[in-house]
RODO-2510 file (C-alpha; in nm, 4 decimals, decimal comma):
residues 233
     n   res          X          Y          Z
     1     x    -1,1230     4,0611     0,4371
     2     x    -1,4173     3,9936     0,1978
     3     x    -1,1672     3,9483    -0,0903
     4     x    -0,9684     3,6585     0,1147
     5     x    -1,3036     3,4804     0,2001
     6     x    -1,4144     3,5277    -0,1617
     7     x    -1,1258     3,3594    -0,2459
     8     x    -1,1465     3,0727     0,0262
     9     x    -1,5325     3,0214    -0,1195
    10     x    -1,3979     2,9571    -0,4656
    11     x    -1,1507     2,7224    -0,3774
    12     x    -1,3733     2,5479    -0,1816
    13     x    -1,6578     2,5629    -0,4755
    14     x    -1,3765     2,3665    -0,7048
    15     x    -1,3190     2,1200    -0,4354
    16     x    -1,6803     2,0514    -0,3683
    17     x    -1,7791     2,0380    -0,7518
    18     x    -1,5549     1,7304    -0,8565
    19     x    -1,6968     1,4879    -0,6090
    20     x    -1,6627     1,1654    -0,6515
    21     x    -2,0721     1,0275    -0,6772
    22     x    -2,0060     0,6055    -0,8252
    23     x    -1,7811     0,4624    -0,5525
    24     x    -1,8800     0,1162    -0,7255
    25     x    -1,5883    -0,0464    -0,7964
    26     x    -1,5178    -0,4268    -0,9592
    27     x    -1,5368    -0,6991    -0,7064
    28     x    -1,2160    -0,9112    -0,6477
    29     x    -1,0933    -1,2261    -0,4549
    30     x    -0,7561    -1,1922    -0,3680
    31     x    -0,4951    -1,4878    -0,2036
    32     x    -0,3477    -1,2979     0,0915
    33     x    -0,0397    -1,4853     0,1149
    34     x     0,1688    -1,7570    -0,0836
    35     x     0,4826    -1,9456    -0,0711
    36     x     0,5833    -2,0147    -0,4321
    37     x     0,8312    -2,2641    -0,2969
    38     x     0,7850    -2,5624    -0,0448
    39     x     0,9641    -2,8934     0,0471
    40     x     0,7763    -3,2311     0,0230
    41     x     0,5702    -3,2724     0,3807
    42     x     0,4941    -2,8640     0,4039
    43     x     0,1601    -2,7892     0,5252
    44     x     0,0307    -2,4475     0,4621
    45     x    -0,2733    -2,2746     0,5714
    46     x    -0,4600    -2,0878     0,2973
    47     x    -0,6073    -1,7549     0,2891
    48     x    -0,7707    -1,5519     0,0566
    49     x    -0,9880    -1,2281     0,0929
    50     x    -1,3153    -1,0917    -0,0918
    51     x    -1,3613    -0,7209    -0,1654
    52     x    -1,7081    -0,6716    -0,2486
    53     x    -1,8265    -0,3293    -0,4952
    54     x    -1,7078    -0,0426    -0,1958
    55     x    -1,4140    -0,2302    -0,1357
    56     x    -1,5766    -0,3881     0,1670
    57     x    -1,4063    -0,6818     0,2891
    58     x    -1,6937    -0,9618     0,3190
    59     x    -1,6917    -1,3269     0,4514
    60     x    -1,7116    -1,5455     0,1524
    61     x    -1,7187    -1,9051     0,0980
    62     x    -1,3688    -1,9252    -0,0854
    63     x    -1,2879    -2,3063    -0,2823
    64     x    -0,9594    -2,4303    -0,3417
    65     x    -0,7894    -2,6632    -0,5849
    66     x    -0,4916    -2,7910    -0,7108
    67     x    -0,3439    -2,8009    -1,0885
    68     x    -0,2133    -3,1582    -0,9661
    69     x    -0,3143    -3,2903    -0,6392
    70     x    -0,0089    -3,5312    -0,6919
    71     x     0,1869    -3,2440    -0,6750
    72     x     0,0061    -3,0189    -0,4202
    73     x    -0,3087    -3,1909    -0,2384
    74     x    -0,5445    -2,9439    -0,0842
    75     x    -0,7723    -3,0538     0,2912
    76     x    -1,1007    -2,8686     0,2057
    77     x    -1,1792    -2,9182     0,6035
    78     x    -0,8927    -2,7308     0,7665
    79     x    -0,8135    -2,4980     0,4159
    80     x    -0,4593    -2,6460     0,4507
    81     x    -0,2488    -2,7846     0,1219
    82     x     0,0224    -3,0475     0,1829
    83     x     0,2926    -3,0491    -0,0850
    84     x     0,3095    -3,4301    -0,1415
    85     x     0,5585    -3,4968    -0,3973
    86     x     0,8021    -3,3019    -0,6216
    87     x     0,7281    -3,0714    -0,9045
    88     x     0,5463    -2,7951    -1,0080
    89     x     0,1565    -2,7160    -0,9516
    90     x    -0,0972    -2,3741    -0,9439
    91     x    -0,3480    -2,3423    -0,6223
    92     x    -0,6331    -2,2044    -0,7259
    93     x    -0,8867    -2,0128    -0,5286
    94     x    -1,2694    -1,9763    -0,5860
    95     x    -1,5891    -1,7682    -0,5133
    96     x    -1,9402    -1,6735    -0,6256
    97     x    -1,9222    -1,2964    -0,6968
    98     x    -2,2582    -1,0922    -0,8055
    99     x    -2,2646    -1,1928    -1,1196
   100     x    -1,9795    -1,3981    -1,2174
   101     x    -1,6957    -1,6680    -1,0444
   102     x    -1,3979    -1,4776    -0,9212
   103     x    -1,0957    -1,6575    -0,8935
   104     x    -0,7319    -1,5705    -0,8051
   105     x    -0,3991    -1,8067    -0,8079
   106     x    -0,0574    -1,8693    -0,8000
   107     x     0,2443    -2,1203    -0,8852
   108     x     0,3961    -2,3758    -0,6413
   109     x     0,7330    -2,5219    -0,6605
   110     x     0,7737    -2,8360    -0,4798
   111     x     1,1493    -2,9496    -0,3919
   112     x     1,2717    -3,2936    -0,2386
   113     x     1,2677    -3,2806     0,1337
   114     x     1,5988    -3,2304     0,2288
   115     x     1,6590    -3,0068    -0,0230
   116     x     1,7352    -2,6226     0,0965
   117     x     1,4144    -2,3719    -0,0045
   118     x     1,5440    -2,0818    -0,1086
   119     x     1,4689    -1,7576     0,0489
   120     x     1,2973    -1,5138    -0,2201
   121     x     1,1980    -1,1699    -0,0955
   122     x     0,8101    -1,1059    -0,1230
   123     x     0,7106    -0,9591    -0,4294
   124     x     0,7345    -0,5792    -0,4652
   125     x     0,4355    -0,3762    -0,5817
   126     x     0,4640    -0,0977    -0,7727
   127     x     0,2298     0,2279    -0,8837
   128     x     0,1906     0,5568    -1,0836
   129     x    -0,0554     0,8066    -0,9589
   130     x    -0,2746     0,9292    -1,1915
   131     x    -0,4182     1,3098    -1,1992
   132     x    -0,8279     1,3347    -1,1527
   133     x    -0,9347     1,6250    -1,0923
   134     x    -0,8067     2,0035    -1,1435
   135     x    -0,5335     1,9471    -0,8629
   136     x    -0,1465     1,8363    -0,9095
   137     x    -0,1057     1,4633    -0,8806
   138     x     0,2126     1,2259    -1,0299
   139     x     0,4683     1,0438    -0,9100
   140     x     0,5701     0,6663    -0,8779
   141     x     0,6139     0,4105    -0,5648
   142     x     0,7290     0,1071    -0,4797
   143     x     0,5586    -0,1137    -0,1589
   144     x     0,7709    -0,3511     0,0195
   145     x     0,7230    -0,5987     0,2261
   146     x     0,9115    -0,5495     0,5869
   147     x     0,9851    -0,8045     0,9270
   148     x     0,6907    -0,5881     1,0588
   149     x     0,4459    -0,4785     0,8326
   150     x     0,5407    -0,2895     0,4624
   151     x     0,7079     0,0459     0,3201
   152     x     0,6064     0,2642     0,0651
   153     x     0,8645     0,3931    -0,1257
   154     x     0,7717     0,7592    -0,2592
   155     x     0,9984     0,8596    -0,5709
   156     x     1,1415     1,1544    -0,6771
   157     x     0,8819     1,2673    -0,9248
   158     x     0,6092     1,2553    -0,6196
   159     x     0,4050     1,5571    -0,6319
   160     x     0,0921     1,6424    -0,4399
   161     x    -0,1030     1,9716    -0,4715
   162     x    -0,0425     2,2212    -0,1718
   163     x    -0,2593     2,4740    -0,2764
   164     x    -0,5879     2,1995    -0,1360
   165     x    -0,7118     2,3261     0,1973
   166     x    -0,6803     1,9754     0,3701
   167     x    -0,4447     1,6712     0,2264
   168     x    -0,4272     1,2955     0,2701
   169     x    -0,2677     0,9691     0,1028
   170     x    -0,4692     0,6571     0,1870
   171     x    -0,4166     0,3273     0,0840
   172     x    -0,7633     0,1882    -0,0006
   173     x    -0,9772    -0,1062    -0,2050
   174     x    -1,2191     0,1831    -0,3374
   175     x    -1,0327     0,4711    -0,4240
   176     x    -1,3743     0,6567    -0,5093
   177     x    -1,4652     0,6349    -0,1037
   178     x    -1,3381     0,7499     0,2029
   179     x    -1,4970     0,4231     0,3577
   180     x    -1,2463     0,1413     0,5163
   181     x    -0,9682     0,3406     0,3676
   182     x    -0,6149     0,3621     0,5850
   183     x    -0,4738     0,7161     0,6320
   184     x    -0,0887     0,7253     0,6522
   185     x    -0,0441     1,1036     0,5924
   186     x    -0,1974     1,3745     0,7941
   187     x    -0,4239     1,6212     0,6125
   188     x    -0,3899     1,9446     0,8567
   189     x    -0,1030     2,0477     0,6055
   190     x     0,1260     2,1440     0,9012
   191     x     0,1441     1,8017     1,0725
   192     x     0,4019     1,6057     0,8360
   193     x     0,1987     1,5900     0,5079
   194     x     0,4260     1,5466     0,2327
   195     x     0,4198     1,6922    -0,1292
   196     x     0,6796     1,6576    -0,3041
   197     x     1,0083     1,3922    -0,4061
   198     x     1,0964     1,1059    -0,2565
   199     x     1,0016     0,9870     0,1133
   200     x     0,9294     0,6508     0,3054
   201     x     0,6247     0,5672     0,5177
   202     x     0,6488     0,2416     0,7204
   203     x     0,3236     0,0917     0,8224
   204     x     0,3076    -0,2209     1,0793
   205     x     0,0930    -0,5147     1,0436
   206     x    -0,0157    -0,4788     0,6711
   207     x     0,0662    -0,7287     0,4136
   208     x     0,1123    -0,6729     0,0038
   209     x    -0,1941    -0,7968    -0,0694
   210     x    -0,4108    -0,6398     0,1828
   211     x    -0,4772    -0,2689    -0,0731
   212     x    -0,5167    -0,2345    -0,4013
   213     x    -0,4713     0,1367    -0,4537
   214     x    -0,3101     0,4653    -0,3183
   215     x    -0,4960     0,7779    -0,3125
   216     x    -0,4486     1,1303    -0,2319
   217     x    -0,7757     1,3217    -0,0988
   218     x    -0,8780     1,6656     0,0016
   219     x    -1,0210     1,4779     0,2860
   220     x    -1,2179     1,7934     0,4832
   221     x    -1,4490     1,7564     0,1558
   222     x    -1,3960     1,4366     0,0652
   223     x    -1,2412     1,4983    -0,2911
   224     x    -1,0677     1,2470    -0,4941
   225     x    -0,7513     1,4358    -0,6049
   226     x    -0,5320     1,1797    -0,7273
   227     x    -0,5242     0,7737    -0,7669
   228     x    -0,2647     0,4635    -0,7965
   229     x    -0,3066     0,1541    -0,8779
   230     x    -0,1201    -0,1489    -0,6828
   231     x     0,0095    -0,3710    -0,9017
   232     x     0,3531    -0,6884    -0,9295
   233     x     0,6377    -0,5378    -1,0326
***
């Protein structure tokens, strides 16, 4: 008996002793959602998010402009752009971080009116987890966007450590914090966590753009085991 709990203490010890203490991370303004082609007479409304240093998603004062307001003309009032004529221009959004102007944009393709927009599929994200600590971490993923929310596409090199006393994947702006993170694995190890080769989880009502990492955790303790950024494929 004293030999197992011995053994319980020291796994526990190397948990506890690579805790994450900086959870700062950089600040970042990100355009939620974009249409990279419209016909002439679209409206759009814009959107764009701020993630402050947790990962915090704060109201924020966001400008917008246009590469060529002949092209795409933006309505400051009701954060709407109108594509007004044909060709090609980049929407720009704008906001006062802590110390310096964050920005984010994208390309707009604007087509005669009665010309057919084609349908593109949404941009697919990919990642690579990245070991941090002592524990087993690897593996790449793909996120998609779905009719309902998105999938995360697990690959066969996936591997998670099963040897932790409590497991989670999160998807997550901070991946140093536990704080406003999304848990879409359990972390009891015998209620469907998931260790190793490929597997899908399907999440409603997130978009692409709405996390920029995905994280595994020894979440009783709060342990940073393993990381992944978000990134266009």
């Amino acid at each position: 008996m004293n030999k197992i709990m011995m053994l319980l203490f020291l796994a526990l010890s190397s948990c506890i002793g690579e805790d994450i203490v900086n959870d700062s991370v950089p600040e970042q303004l990100r355009i939620v959602s974009n249409l990279h082609q419209l016909r002439v007479g679209d409206v759009v409304k814009l959107e764009a998010s701020y993630f402050n240093r947790v990962g915090e998603k704060e109201d924020k004062r966001v400008l917008w402009e246009s590469s060529d307001s002949i092209v795409i003309s933006i309505d400051t009032i009701t954060t709407s752009l109108t594509a007004a004529s044909e060709g090609i221009a980049t929407v720009i959004a704008k906001t006062s971080g802590m110390s310096e102007v964050l920005s984010d944009q994208y390309h707009v393709a604007v087509l005669p009116e009665k010309e057919e927009v084609l349908v593109l599929p949404e941009l697919t994200k990919v990642g690579t987890f990245a070991k941090v600590s002592s524990y087993a971490s690897a593996g790449d993923f793909e996120v998609k966007k779905t009719s309902s929310g998105i999938q995360i596409h697990l690959a066969s090199n996936y591997v998670a450590d099963q040897s932790l006393p409590g497991f989670a994947l999160f998807l997550t702006n901070n991946p140093n914090s536990l704080a406003n993170a999304l848990q879409i694995d359990a972390y009891d190890d015998e209620d469907g966590a998931h260790y190793k080769g490929s597997f899908i989880y399907s999440i409603d009502d997130l978009g692409l753009n709405d996390y920029s990492y995905l994280v595994q955790w020894c979440r009783p303790y709060s342990i940073l085991v393993g990381q992944a950024l978000i990134i266009d494929k």
